[in-house]
Structures are given as structure tokens and as C-alpha cells.
C-alpha positions in Angstrom: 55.7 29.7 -105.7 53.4 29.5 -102.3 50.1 27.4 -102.9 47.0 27.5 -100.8 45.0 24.6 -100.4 42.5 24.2 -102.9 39.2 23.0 -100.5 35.9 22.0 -101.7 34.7 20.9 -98.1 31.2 21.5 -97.9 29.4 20.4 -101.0 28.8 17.2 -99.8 25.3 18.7 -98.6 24.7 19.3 -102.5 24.1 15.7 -103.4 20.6 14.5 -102.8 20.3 10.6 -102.6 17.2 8.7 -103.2 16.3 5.4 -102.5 15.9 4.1 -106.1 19.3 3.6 -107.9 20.8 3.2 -111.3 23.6 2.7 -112.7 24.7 3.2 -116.9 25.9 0.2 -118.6 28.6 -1.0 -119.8 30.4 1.4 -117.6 32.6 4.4 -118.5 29.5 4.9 -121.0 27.5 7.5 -119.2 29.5 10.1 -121.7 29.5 9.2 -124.6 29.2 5.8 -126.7 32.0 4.9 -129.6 29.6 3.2 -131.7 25.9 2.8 -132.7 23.5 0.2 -133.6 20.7 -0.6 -135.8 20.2 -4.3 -135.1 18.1 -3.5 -131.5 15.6 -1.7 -132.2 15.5 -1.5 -135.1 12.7 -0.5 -138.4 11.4 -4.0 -138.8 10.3 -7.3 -136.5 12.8 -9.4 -134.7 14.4 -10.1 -131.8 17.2 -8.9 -129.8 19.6 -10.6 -127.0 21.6 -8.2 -124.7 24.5 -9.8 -122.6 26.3 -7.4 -120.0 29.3 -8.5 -118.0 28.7 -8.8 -113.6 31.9 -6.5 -113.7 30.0 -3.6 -114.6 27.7 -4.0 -111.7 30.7 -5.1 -108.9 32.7 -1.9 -110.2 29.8 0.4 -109.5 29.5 -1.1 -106.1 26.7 -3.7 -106.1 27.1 -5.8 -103.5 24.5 -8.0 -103.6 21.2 -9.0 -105.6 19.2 -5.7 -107.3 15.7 -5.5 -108.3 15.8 -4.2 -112.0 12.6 -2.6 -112.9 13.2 0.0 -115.9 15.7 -0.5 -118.7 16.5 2.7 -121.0 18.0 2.9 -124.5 20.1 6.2 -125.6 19.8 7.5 -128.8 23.4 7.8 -130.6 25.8 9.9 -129.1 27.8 10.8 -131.7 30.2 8.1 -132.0 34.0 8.7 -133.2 34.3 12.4 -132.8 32.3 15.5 -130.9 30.8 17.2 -134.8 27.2 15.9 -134.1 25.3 13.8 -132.0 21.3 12.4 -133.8 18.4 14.5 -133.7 15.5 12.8 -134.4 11.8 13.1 -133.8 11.3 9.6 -132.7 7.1 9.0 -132.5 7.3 5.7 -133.9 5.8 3.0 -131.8 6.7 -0.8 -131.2 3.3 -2.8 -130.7 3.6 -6.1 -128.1 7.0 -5.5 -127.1 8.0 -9.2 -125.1 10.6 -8.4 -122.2 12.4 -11.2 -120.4 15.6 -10.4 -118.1 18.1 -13.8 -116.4 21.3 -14.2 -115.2 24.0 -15.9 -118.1 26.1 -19.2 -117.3 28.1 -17.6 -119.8 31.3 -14.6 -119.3 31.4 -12.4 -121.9 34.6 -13.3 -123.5 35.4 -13.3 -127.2 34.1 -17.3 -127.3 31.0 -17.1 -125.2 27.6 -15.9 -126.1 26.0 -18.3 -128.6 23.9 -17.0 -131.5 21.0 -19.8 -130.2 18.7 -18.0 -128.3 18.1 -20.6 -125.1 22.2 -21.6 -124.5 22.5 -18.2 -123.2 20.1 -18.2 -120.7 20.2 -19.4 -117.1 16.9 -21.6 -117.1 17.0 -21.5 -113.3 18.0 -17.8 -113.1 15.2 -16.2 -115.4 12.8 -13.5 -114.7 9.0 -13.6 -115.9 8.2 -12.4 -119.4 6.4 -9.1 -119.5 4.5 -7.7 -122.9 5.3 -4.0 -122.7 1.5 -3.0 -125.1 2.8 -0.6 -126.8 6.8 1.2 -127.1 6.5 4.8 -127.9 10.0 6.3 -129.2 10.4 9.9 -127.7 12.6 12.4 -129.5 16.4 12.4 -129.5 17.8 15.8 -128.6 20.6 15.8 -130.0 23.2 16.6 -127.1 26.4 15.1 -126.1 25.6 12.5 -124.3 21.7 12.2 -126.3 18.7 11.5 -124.5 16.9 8.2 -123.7 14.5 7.5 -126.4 13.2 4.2 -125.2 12.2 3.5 -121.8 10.7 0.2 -120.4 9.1 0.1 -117.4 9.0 -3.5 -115.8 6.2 -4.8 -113.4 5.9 -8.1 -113.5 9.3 -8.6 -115.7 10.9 -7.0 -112.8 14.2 -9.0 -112.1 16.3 -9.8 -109.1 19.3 -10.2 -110.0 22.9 -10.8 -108.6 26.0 -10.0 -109.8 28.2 -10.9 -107.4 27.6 -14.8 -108.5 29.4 -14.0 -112.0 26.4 -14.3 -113.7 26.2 -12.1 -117.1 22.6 -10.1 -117.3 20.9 -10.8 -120.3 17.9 -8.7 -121.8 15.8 -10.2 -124.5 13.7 -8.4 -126.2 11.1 -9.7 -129.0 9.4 -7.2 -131.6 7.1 -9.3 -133.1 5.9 -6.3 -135.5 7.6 -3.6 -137.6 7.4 0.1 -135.8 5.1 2.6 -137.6 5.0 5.1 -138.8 8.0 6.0 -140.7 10.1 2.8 -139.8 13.0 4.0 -141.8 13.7 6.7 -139.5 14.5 4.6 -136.4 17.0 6.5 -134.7 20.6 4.4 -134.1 20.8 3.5 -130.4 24.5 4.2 -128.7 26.4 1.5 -128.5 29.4 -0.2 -127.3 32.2 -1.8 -129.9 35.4 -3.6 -128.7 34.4 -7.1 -126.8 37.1 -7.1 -124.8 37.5 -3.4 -123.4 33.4 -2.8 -122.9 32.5 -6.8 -122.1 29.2 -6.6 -123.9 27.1 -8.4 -126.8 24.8 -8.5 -128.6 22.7 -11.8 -130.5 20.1 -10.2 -133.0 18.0 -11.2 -136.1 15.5 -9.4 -138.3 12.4 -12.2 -137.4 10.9 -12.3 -134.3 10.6 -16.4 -134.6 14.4 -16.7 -136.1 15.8 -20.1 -134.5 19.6 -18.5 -134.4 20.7 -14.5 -134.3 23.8 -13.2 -135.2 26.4 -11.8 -132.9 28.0 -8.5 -132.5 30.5 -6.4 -129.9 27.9 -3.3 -130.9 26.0 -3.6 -127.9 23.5 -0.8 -127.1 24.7 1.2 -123.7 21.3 0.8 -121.7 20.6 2.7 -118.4 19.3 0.4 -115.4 17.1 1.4 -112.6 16.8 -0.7 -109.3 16.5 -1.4 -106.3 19.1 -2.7 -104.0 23.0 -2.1 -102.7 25.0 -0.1 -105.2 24.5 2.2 -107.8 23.6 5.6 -107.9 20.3 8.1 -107.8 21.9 10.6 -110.1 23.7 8.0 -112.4 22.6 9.2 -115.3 25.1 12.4 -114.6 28.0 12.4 -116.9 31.2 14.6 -116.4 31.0 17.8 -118.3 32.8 20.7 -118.3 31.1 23.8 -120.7 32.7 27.9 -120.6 30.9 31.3 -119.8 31.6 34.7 -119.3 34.8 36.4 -121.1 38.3 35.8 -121.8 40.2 39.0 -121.4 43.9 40.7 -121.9 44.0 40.2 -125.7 44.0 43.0 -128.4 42.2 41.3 -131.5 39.7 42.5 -133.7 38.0 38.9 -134.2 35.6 37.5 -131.7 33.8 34.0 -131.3 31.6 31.5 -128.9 32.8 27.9 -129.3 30.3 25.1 -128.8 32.0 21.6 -128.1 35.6 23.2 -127.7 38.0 24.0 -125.2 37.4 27.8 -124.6 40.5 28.5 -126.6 43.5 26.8 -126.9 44.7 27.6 -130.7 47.8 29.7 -130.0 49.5 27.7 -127.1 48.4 23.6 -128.2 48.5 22.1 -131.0 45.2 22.0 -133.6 44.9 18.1 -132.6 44.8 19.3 -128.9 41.8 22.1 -129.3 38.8 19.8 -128.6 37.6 20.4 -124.5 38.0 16.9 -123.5 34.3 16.2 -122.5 33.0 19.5 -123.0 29.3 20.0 -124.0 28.9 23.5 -125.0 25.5 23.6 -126.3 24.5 26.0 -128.8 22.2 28.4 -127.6 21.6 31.5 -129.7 18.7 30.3 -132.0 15.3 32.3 -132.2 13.2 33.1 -133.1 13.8 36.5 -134.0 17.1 36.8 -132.0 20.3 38.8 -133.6 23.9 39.8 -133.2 25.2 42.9 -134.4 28.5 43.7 -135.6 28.9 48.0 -136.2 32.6 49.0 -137.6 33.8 51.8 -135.0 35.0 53.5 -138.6 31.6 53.6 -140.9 32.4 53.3 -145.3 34.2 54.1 -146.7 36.6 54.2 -143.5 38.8 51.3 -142.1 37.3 50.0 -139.6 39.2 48.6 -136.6 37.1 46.9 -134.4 33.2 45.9 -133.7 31.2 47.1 -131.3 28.6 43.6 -130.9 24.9 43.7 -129.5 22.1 41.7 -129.3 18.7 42.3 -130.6 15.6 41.1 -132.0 15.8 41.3 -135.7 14.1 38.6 -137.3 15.1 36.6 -140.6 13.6 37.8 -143.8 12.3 35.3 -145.7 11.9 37.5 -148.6 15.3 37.6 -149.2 15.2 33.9 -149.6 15.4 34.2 -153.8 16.9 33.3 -156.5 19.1 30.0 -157.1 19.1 27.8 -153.9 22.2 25.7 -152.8 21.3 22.1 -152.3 24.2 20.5 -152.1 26.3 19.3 -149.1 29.4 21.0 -148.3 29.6 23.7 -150.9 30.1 27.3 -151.3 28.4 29.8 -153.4 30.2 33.0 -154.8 28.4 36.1 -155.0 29.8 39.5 -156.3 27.8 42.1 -153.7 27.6 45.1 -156.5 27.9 47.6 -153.7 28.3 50.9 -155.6 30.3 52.8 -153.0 32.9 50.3 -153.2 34.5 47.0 -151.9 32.8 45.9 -148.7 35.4 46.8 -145.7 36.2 44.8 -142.3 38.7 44.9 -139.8 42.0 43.4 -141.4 40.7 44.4 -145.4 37.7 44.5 -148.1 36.1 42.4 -150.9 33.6 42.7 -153.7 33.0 39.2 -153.3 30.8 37.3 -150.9 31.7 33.2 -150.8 29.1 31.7 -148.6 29.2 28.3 -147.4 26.0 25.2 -146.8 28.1 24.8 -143.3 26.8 28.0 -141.9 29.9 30.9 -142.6 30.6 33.4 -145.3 34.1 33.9 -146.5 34.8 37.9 -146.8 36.6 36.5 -150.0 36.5 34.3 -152.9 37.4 31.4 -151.5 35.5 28.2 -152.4 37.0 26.3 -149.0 33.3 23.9 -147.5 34.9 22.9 -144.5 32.0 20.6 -142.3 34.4 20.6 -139.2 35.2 24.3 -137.1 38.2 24.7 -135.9 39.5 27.9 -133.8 42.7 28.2 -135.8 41.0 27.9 -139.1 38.6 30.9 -137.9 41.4 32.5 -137.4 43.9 32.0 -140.6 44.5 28.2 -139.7 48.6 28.8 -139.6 50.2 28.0 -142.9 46.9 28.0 -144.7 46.6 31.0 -144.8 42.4 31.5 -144.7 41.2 34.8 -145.0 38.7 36.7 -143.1 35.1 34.7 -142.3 32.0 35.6 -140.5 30.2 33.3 -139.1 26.5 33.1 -137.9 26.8 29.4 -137.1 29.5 27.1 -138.8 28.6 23.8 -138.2 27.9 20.5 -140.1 25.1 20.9 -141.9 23.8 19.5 -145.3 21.2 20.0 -148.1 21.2 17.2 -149.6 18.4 14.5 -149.2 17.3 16.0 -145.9 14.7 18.5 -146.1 13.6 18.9 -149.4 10.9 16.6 -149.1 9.4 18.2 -145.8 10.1 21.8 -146.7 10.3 22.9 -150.1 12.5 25.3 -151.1 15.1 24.5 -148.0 18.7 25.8 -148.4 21.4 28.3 -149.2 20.5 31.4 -151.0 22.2 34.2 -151.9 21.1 37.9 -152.9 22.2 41.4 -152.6 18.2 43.6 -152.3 19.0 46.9 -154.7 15.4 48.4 -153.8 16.9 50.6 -151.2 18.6 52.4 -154.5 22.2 52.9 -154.3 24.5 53.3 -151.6 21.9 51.3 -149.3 22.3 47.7 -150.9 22.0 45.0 -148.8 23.3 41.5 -149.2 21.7 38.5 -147.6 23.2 34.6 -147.3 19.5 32.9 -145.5 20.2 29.3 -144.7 16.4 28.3 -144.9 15.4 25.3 -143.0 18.3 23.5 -143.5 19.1 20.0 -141.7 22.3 18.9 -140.1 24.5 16.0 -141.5 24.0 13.5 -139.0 20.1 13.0 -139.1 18.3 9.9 -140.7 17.4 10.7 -144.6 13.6 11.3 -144.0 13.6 15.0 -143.9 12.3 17.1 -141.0 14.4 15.9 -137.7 16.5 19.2 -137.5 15.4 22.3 -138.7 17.5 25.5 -138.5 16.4 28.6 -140.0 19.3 32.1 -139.9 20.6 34.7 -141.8 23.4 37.1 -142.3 22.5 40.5 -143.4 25.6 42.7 -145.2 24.5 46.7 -145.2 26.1 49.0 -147.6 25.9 52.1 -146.1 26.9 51.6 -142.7 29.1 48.5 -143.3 27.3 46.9 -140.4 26.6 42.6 -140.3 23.9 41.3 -138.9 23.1 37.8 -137.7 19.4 36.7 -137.6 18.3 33.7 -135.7 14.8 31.7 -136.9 13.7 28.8 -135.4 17.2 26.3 -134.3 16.7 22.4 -133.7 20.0 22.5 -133.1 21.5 22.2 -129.7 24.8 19.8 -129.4 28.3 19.4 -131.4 30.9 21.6 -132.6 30.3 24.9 -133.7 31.5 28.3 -133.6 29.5 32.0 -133.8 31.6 34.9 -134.8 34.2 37.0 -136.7 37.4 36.1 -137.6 40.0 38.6 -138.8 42.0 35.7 -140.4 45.6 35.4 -141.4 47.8 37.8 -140.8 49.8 36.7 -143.9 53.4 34.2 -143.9 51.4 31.9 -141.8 50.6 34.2 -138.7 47.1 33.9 -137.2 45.4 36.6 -136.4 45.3 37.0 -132.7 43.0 35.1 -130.5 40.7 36.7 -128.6 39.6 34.2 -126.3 36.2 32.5 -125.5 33.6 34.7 -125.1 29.6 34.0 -124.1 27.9 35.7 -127.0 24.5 34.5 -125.5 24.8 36.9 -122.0 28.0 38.9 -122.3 26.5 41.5 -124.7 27.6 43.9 -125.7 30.9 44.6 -126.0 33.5 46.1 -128.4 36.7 44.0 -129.8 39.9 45.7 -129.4 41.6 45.8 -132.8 43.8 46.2 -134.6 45.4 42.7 -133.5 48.3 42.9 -130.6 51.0 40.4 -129.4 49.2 39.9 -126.1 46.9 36.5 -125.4 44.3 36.1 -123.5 43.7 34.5 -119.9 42.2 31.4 -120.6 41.2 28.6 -118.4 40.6 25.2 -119.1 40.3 21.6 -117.6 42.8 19.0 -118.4 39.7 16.5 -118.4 36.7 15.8 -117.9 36.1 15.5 -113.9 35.3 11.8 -113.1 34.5 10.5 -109.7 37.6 9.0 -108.5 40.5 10.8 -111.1 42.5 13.5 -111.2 42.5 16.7 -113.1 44.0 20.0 -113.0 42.5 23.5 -113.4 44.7 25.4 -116.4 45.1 28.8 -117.0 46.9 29.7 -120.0 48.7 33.3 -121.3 48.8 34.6 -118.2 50.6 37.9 -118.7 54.5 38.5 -117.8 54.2 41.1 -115.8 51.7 38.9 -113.3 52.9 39.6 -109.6 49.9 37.3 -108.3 47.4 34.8 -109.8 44.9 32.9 -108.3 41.9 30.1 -109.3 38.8 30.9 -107.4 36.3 28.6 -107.1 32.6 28.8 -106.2 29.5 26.7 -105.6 27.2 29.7 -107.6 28.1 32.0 -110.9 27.6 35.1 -111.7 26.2 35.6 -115.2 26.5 38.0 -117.0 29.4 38.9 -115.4 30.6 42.7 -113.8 33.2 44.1 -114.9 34.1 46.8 -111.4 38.0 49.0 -110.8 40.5 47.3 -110.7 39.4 44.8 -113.4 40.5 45.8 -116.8 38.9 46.5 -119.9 36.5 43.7 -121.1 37.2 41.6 -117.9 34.8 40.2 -116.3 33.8 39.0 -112.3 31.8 35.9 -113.7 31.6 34.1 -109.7 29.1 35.0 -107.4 31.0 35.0 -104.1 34.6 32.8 -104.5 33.8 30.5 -101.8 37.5 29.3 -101.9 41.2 30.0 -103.3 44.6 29.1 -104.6 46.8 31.7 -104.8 50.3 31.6 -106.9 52.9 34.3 -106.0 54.9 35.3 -108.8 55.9 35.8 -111.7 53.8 32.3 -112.4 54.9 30.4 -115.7 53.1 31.2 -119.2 50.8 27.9 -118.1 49.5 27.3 -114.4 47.8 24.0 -113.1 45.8 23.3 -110.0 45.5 19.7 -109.2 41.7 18.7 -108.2 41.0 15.1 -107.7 37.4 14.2 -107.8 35.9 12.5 -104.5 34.9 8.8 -105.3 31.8 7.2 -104.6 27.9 8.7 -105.1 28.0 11.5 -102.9 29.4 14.2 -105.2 28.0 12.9 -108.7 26.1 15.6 -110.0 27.8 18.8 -108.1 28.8 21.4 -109.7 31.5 24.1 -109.5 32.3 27.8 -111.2 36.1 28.1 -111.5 37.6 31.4 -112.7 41.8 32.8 -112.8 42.5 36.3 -111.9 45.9 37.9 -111.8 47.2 41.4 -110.7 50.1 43.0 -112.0 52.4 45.8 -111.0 50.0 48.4 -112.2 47.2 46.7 -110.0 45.5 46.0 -112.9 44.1 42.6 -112.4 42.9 40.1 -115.6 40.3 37.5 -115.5 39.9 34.7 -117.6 36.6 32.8 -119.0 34.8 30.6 -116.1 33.8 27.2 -116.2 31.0 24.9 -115.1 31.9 21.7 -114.7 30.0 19.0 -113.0 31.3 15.8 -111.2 30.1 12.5 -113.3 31.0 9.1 -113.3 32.1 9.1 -117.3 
């Protein structure tokens, strides 16, 4: 196999520095936190101590003393696993806020950092104490990594301070009243939690005049602007990768968009292996009065094959929002559709049942499965399990119980098939009303999503409706799947597809060997690592393959002679190439390692695989956007 030099010479001249810098600590936090905290900021008085090892500061290149003049606090990011970061709609406000930043005599080891307020302070390393009048917390979005919900700007508490002495930087913090309104719906701050890996600390205690606090390796992960040697202007970048366009070369009748995933990955790594390392696919197909439609190429009471999918405008009807609501977190609701031409039909089968689920999907079954965490190969038949057929306007984590209730009345599941249309033109609807999502705090009304699926009789067409969608971060998936193909065979994968600009289309049931040309990144891109560019199933008769890579996309994408059906052109003009002369193996990598230093944090490139056969027929895979961050 002959390889090109893969080049990315050139974006250099992308990267804009400024003269103000910042840096995230404790560092290789920029992602993504592994814990959260309560005991910071938190819904009564007190007082906090912060205690942040010099290392972190040395390792992102500070030579010398700083000038720290803001300090940030992230909202959680969704510590532990990729279902959910917090959404929250902050507002409350923290009144006489006392600020105080010093250097630390102390290392952060597992022995040091004293729960008495004054031993871990540098009396003749302190900077002056500045009352910040009032603390406003701003919203948490909700993405992966959240947003900063607490920001203090420092004038006179402005700190010079020098890490290359070995000092620890301490930020103390006193609250000397209890936010309002609404102090039980604080919002958890990110946070480190093992001592010894992320070298931070935190002392802490529920009364602002408390003589002693209490220690903990839950840190929060603050962001630190400054002045000085070192650092970064766009250091609040973290590495992401997230998919667009098409995945093409499969026959399959099912179809999704994954949110938080790798593209797709279900047929050639394992299940534990199908989470994008780093990915941060953000939903993006909420309303108002947005729809997909799925229309059977074969109408009732024919078999259909496939789906031809389009978007539109139909909004949710609330009037269909009758009958007996389900309240009650992961849980299912069985509904017998009455359709009096018959069994409702779909590619792969039929049912007379409708099972729908709180977590956003609606078995095309009776099958009472809840499952709060979307997997591609569960969409799909999920191997030995078996699952049957699913549609899915949005499955993801989200909950009824003891969230909105309170705030809107009447929010939930319902389920009801309208017979006013008389028969032959019944139409059953599964409305998820104003639901929240699982990881919000218990007072109602931080994350509201409002959708529908509509089920028509008489043309055997499904329709999903989109209201108004707080949601914007953590796993998810949008589509149809055809399920198993029975003694444990999935139904085959169709590949990632961008349901929000790559409309319409058709799938190509029924189901066929063939996989799709998918492409992936072994990792996230981190200044200063290594990762390769993957491109899986590429097809046996490939003479030639190659990863293109550009500095602009092209979306939606063109599909243009000799590209095949439902393949797509998703870069703008490939500004550079590696070619692979064949036949390449089933998997091919290209090796990228990611500049070090400031001057490509931020950038962003479009990468896409094409291959050519004998038949010059050439395949494209799904593209990616992936930008260059330090974490």
C-alpha cells in the first residue's frame, strides 16, 4: 500500500491569539469533569477554600508570575458517562460574595491542606479581598463540556501570582448569605475527584464564620483568566469530534442520527466500544413545529420495504394529548391501535400493538423493555436480544417523575389512537408533553421537551413532530430501526446519517450483507497526541481509497456521477489527501498527531473517505468535524 503524506500546513493562519490568556484547571479538565460538587457554591451560606497544584500552571507553560483577574465555575458536565450533562436555569443570586486569592506553603498531597482556614494561606503571598455585590448564576446549557455559570470578575482582588515558586493557588470564597430564589435548585459545579491524579482540594463548611471546613478531592474545575507568560486565548476549547453528511454502501431499511456516539460502529466493535471518544453531537431537531416523515414505498395493506424520509413543518397536536398520562420514570405504555384495516405494517413486519416508552421511542411491538441509555445495536435488534422493530422520535433519558409536574400540569406520556377521521383513517398518537430529562435538579421547569409521533392508518405513514426542545447534549438517537433479524442477527446498519440537513432521502431495504463506509476518530484530537483517522467497511472490491481533508464543509452534501446512490460529497474543496492503493484492509487508519502548543487550539478540520472500485463507482463515508483542544 503507497501512502501520501497527510499535510495540514497552512492552518496555522486559523488561530487568532490575544493578549489576555487562560488556562482550565486542574488540567486535562477542559472536556469533561469526573465528578461534581455541591459544597462550593452551594444553596445556603458558608465558605469555601480552593487549593490547585503550581503543576497545572508549569504544564500549560507559565513561566513566570500571572495576573489572575476572572475566575469561572462550570456547571456539571455529566460526570461518569456521556447520557446527560445538567440543564438548569440558574437566576439565583449570591449577595456580598468575599473573594480573596494567595499562593499556599502547602503541595497538594494526600496530607496537606488543613481544614483551618488561615494554615493554608501564604500570609506574605495574599491578594486583597474583593466583595463581588452581587453573583448572578446564568443558565447551564446542558452540553458536553456545560457552560460557565458563575463568573467573577476581579479588580481589586486581582492576583499576581507565580507558579513557578511551588506555591499552590488558593481561592477562598465566603457567602455570607443563602442564594435566592429557589436555593434548592443550585446547579452542581464540575468537579475534580481523585487527589492524587487531578492534585486539587477543596476545605468547605455550610457557615460563613465556621472556625474549621471539611476537606474533599471534589474540587470544582474553575477556568482562569490572566495576564502574563503561558496559557492560552482560546483555552476554553476542548477537543471534539461530532459527524455530518451520510454514510453510504449499505442496503438497510432502518435509518438513524446518533447524538454523543461514534457515527456507527455496532457491527465491526464491540457494544462497549460504540461511544465516539469525546464526541459531542448535539441534538438539533427540536421545533418548534419541525417534522420527519417516514412514507412506506408500498402503502396498506402492502409490505413495505423501505422509507422515503422528509422534513417538514407539522406541528405537535396537543389535542391528542388525552386520556391516562404516564408519569413515571422509565416505563412503557401498551396501546392496542384498533386500526380496522388491519395490523399496522413496517419494513421487516406488522403489529396491532403500540408499546411506547417515557425515554422517547415506541416499540412496533408489545414489548415492555424502558431502556434510559440508546445504544446503536439495541436500535437495531441488540444481538442475542433479539429487540424488535422501534421508532424513535428521540430516545433519550428522560423522566416524569418529580420534575415537571409542578411547573406544568399535565406533563408526560400519553397515548391515543383519534377515530374521528371514521374508519380506515385512524390515527394513533404517543405526545411526550413537556417532559424533563433525568439529570435536572427536582424543582421542575429546567428542561422542557415537547414531540410527538403520529401513526396514520390509511397510508401507513409515521410522523415525527418537534415542539419546543431544551434539550441539546448527551446520548441520543432519532430514527427507525428494522430490528432483529431473528437467531441473534441485527438488522443491517445503515450508517450515520444527518437527519437535520441530509433530507430527504429513501432507505434501501430490504436489509443486504453490505456495510457501510464509515469514518471515525480513534480519539479525541488533543494538542500534543496522536490519533488516527478510521474508516470502516470499506467494500472488497475497493481498487483505491482515500481520506480527504479540508479546512471548510460542504453541508448538505452533493451527491454528482460517479458517486453512488445516497453518497454524498460533504467537503467543500479537499484541500489535501491520503491515498491507499489497493485492495485496502476491511479497516484503514491514518495517523494525525496534533501540533503542540497554542497555535492550533481551536482549528478545525472536515475529514471524509472515498473509495472507487472496478466499476468506477466510488463510495463516500459520513464526514467529520473535529476541532483541535487541549482535553
Amino acid at each position: 500500500m503507497h501512502k501520501l503524506t497527510l499535510a495540514v500546513a497552512g492552518i496555522a493562519s486559523l488561530a487568532t491569539l490575544v493578549h489576555a490568556q487562560r488556562l482550565v484547571v486542574p488540567e486535562t479538565m477542559v472536556y469533561r469533569g469526573t465528578s461534581t460538587t455541591t459544597t462550593a457554591w452551594r444553596s445556603t451560606a458558608g465558605r469555601f477554600q480552593l487549593m490547585y497544584d503550581a503543576i497545572h500552571f508549569t504544564n500549560a507553560g507559565v513561566t513566570g508570575p500571572i495576573l489572575i483577574n476572572r475566575i469561572s465555575f462550570r456547571a456539571e458536565d455529566n460526570p461518569g458517562t456521556f447520557s446527560h450533562a445538567e440543564r438548569n436555569l440558574g437566576g439565583q443570586v449570591y449577595a456580598g460574595a468575599v473573594v480573596q486569592l494567595a499562593g499556599s506553603p502547602l503541595a497538594i498531597t494526600t496530607a496537606n491542606m488543613s481544614t483551618t482556614w488561615a494554615a493554608n494561606i501564604d500570609l506574605l503571598n495574599m491578594g486583597v479581598p474583593e466583595i463581588v455585590p452581587t453573583v448572578t448564576v446564568a443558565p447551564a446549557a446542558g452540553t458536553v463540556p456545560n457552560t460557565y455559570v458563575i463568573v467573577l470578575s476581579l479588580t481589586t482582588g486581582a492576583f499576581a501570582y507565580d507558579p513557578t515558586t511551588g506555591a499552590s493557588l488558593v481561592i477562598d470564597v465566603t457567602l455570607p448569605t443563602a442564594p435566592a430564589p429557589n436555593p434548592t435548585a443550585i446547579v452542581p459545579m464540575t468537579a475534580s475527584s481523585v487527589l492524587a491524579t487531578h492534585r486539587a482540594r477543596i476545605n468547605s463548611a455550610a457557615t460563613p464564620g465556621a472556625l474549621v471546613g471539611v476537606l474533599s478531592a471534589t474540587c470544582p474545575v474553575v477556568c482562569l483568566d490572566f495576564t502574563g507568560p503561558g496559557g492560552c486565548a482560546q483555552g476554553h476549547v476542548p477537543a471534539t469530534v461530532e459527524a455530518y453528511g451520510a454514510a453510504c454502501g449499505a442496503r438497510a431499511a432502518s435509518f438513524y442520527q446518533s447524538f454523543g456516539f461514534a457515527p456507527s460502529r455496532t457491527v465491526l466493535l464491540p457494544a462497549s466500544q460504540n461511544y465516539q471518544a469525546g464526541g459531542v453531537q448535539r441534538f438539533d431537531l427540536g421545533g418548534p413545529n419541525r417534522s420527519l416523515t417516514l412514507r412506506p414505498d408500498v402503502p396498506p395493506p402492502g409490505a413495505p420495504n423501505f422509507y422515503f424520509v422528509s422534513a417538514g413543518v407539522i406541528p405537535v397536536d396537543l389535542t391528542q394529548a388525552v386520556g391516562a398520562v404516564n408519569i413515571i420514570d422509565d416505563s412503557t405504555t401498551l396501546h392496542t391501535h384498533g386500526f380496522t384495516t388491519g395490523p399496522f405494517r413496517f419494513p421487516g413486519g406488522s403489529t396491532a400493538t403500540f408499546q411506547a416508552c417515557t425515554n422517547g421511542y415506541v416499540w412496533l411491538a408489545s414489548n415492555t423493555g424502558a431502556d434510559n441509555s440508546p445504544t446503536i445495536n439495541e436500535l437495531l435488534g441488540g444481538g442475542a436480544s433479539n429487540l424488535p422493530a422501534r421508532v424513535a422520535p428521540y430516545w433519550h433519558d428522560f423522566t416524569n417523575t418529580s420534575r415537571n409536574g409542578t411547573t406544568h400540569p399535565g406533563s408526560g406520556m400519553y397515548v391515543t389512537t383519534d377515530v374521528t377521521a371514521g374508519a380506515g383513517n385512524y390515527v394513533t398518537y404517543v405526545t411526550w408533553k413537556e417532559t424533563g430529562e433525568f439529570n435536572t435538579v427536582a424543582f421542575g421547569g429546567h428542561s422542557v421537551n415537547t414531540f410527538q409521533c403520529a401513526f396514520h392508518e390509511v397510508s401507513g405513514v409515521i410522523e415525527f413532530r418537534y415542539g419546543s426542545m431544551d434539550h441539546v447534549g448527551g446520548l441520543g438517537i432519532t430514527g427507525f430501526g428494522r430490528g432483529t433479524l431473528g437467531a441473534g442477527v441485527n438488522a443491517t446498519d445503515p450508517g450515520f446519517r444527518d437527519l437535520s440537513a441530509e433530507v430527504p432521502f429513501m432507505t434501501t431495504g430490504p436489509d443486504g450483507p453490505t456495510s457501510p463506509l464509515v469514518h471515525n476518530l480513534s480519539a479525541r484530537p488533543i494538542v500534543n497526541t496522536s490519533v488516527t483517522l478510521d474508516a470502516y467497511g470499506i467494500p472488497a472490491t475497493t481498487l483505491l481509497a482515500a481520506c480527504l481533508v479540508d479546512l471548510v464543509p460542504l453541508s448538505p452534501g452533493v451527491n454528482f456521477a460517479p458517486l453512488g446512490p445516497g453518497c454524498l460529497q460533504s467537503l467543500l474543496a479537499p484541500a489535501t489527501y491520503q491515498l491507499f492503493f489497493g485492495p485496502p484492509a476491511t479497516v484503514t487508519s491514518t495517523p494525525f498527531a496534533a501540533p503542540p502548543g497554542c497555535t492550533f487550539v481551536g482549528v478545525t478540520l472536515f475529514t471524509q473517505y472515498a473509495t472507487l472500485d472496478a466499476s468506477n463507482i466510488v463510495y463516500s463515508s459520513n464526514a467529520l468535524r473535529w476541532t483541535l483542544g487541549y482535553d
